[in-house]
Each structure stands twice: as C-alpha cells, then as structure tokens.
C-alpha positions, 0 to 999 in steps of 0.5 A: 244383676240377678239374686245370686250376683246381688247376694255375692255383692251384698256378701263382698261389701260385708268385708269392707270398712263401710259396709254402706247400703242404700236402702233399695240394697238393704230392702231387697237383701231383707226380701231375699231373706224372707223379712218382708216386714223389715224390708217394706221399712227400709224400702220407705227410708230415703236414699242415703247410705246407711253402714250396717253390721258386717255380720248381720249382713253376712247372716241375711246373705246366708238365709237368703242364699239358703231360701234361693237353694231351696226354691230352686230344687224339684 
C-alpha cells in the first residue's frame, strides 16, 4: 500500500474503538510525520498491538498528509 492508502487506514482505524496498531504501522505513520526519532523506538518495540489515542493519530495522519503535499509540489 502506498503512503496515501497508508494514511487513509491509519486515519479510518482512527475512528474505531481499538485503535490498535503493531508497531511497524505506528513506525512508519511516525516517519510520514517527520518524528524519525519516535518511530526508530517503536520500530524496536515487539509485535503486539498497542491502542493509541484516536486524535493523536489523526493529527500524525494530518502532518503527514500535509509533508506528502508539500514534497509532491514543484
């Protein structure tokens, strides 16, 4: 799945009661985000699934989408 369908499920498990991610997911959102340092901890933690905060997730989800648009202008 490319960054843009990644967002859009990171931003659609958002609004679920869980909003469980396995660290892989949550590195990688933390990466689209720009918070490299964030995301080489959780690439480290083992494979679980952890919940987080549904609104933390949507703001990673905004910053990144908002990093993408900016690297995809001229």
């Amino acid at each position: 799945m490319d960054d843009k369908e990644f967002l859009e499920y990171c931003l659609g498990m958002s609004y679920t009661p869980r909003c469980g991610f396995v660290p892989s997911q949550i590195s990688r959102l933390l990466r689209l985000a720009g918070k490299t340092e964030a995301a080489n901890k959780w690439a480290e933690e083992r494979h679980d699934v952890y919940n987080l905060d549904r609104f933390d997730v949507r703001e990673l989800v905004e910053m990144a989408q908002s990093r993408l648009d900016n690297q995809q202008k001229p």
